[in-house]
N, C-alpha and C positions, 0 to 999 in steps of 0.2 A: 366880167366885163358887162356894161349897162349901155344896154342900144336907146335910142334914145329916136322918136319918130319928128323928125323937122317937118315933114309934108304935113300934116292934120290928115291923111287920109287914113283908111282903117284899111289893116292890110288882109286880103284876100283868103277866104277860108281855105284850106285843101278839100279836095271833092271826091266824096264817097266812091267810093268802088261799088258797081253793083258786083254782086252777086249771079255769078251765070243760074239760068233756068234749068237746068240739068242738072246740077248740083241739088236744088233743093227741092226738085224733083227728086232725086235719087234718096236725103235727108227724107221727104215724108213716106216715100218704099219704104223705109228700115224702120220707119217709127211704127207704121202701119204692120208692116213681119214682126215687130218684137210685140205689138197688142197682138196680136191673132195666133202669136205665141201663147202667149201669156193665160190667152180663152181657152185655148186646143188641151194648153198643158191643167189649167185649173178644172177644166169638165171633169175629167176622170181623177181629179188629185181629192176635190174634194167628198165627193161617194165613197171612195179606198179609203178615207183618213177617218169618216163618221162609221166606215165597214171595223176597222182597225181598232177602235177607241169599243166599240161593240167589244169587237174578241176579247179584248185586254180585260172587261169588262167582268165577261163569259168566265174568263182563266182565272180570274181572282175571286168569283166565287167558284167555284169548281175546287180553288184552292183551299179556300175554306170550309165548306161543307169537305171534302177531304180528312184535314184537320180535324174537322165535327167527326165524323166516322171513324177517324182513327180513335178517337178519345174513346166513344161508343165501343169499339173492339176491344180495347183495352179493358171496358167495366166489364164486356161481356166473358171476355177471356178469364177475366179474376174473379164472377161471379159461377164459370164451370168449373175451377179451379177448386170453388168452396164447395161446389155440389158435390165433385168425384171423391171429398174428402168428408163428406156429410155422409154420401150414397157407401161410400166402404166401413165407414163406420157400424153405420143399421147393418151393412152384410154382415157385419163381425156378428152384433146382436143377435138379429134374427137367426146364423148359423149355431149362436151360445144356445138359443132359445130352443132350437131346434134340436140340439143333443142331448141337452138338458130333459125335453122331452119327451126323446125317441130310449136315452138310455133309462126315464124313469118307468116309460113302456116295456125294456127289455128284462128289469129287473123284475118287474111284478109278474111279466107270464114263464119269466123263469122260476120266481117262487109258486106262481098257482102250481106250478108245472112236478115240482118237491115236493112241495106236501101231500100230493094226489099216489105216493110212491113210497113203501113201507120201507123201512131201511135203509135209507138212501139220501146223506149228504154232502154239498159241493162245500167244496174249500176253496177254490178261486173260480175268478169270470171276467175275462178278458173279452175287448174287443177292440178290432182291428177292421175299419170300413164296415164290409156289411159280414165280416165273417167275426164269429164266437170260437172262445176255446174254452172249454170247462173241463175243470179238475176235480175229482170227488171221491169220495167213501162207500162203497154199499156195501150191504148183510149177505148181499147173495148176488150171484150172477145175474138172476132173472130178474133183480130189480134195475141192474143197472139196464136189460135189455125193454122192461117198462116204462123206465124213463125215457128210452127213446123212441119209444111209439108214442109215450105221451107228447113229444116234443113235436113228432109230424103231425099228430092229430091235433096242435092248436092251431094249424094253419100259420104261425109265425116263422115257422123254419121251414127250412128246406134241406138238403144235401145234408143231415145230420149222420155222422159219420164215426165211429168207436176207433181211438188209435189203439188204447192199452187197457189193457185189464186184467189185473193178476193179485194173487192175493198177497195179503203184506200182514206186518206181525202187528200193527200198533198196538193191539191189545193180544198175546199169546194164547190168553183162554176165551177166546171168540175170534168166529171164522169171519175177518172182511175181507174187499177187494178193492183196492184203488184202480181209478178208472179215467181215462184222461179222453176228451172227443171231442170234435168238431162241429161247426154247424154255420148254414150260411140264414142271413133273414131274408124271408122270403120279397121278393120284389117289390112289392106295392107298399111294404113298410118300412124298405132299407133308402129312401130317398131321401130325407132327412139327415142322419150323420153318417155320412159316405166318407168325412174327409179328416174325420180326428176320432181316435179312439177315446169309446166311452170310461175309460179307464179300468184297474181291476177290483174288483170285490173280493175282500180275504174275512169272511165271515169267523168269527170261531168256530175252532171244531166241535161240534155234538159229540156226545159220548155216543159211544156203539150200540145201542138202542136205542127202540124209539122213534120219533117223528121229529124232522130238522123243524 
C-alpha cells in the first residue's frame, strides 16, 4: 500500500531516547573493571611466560647434552670393554712368559743340581704350583741322600722331602735304587707360576754309570 503525503509537510522525526545517567555510568564501571583486569592479570602473566619460555629452554638443552653423554658413555663403556679384553690378553702373555721363565729357571738348577752328584739320575719332574715331584735312579743310597742336601743348599727349595727309596733290578748285576721325593720352591722364586704346572720332563734313562 503506497501513502501518499497531500500536506507538503515533512512528517515529524521520532525523538531519541536518552539514555539514563546510571546506566552509563555503570557501562564505564565494567569497562574500567575489565581494563584493570586486564593490567592486574597481564603484570604477573608476562614475567611467568618469559620465566617459562627460559625453563623450556633450560630442559631442552639439558635434553641434549643428556643425549651428548649418553653417546660419550656408550664410547666409554665400549672403549673398557676393548681394554679388559686388551688387559686379559697381556695377563695370558706375561703369565705364558712368566712360566716359561720360572720353569726354564727350574730346569737348569735341577740339572746344576745332577751333575754335582755321582751316580744319580732323574727320570721325570713334575710340577704342580710351587711344589716339584722328582723321580730318579741312584748308585747308592747316599747319593740319593746328596742330592737332597744339594737341593737345600741351592737355596731354591725348600720342604724337600724323600717319599721312596728302594732298590730295583733294572740292571741285575748292578746295585740301584729308585727314588721318588718331593720339594716345595722356595718363596721368593715360586711367584711366577703359581697357577699352571710346568709340565713334566721324561729325559732318557742314562745307563747305570756314570754322570747324567
Amino acid at each position: 500500500m503506497i501513502r501518499i503525503n497531500l500536506l507538503g509537510q515533512a512528517r515529524p522525526k521520532a525523538a531519541k531516547q536518552a539514555v539514563p545517567l546510571e546506566a552509563t555510568v555503570q557501562i564505564l564501571f565494567a569497562a574500567v573493571a575489565v581494563g584493570l583486569a586486564f593490567v592486574i592479570l597481564g603484570i604477573p602473566y608476562y614475567p611467568q611466560k618469559r620465566q617459562l619460555d627460559d625453563t623450556n629452554k633450560h630442559i631442552a638443552a639439558l635434553r641434549a647434552e643428556k643425549a651428548s653423554l649418553q653417546q660419550i658413555k656408550q664410547d666409554v663403556d665400549r672403549f673398557e670393554s676393548q681394554r679388559a679384553v686388551l688387559q686379559q690378553r697381556i695377563d695370558v702373555i706375561e703369565t705364558l712368559q712368566r712360566n716359561r721363565s720360572g720353569a726354564q729357571d727350574l730346569l737348569q738348577m735341577v740339572a746344576n743340581t745332577v751333575v754335582r752328584i755321582d751316580a744319580l739320575w732323574l727320570t721325570s719332574l713334575d710340577r704342580k704350583g710351587d711344589s716339584i715331584e722328582l723321580q730318579g735312579v741312584a748308585g747308592s743310597i747316599s747319593a740319593v741322600a746328596n742330592f737332597i742336601t744339594e737341593l737345600k743348599r741351592s737355596g731354591y727349595f725348600d720342604q724337600v722331602e724323600i717319599k721312596t727309596a728302594k732298590e730295583n733290578d733294572i740292571q741285575p748285576s748292578v746295585e740301584t735304587f729308585g727314588f721318588s721325593m718331593s720339594a716345595t720352591i722356595a718363596g721368593q722364586r715360586a711367584g711366577a707360576p703359581t697357577s699352571q704346572p710346568a709340565g713334566s720332563a721324561q729325559p732318557p734313562q742314562a745307563a747305570p754309570k756314570g754322570r747324567s
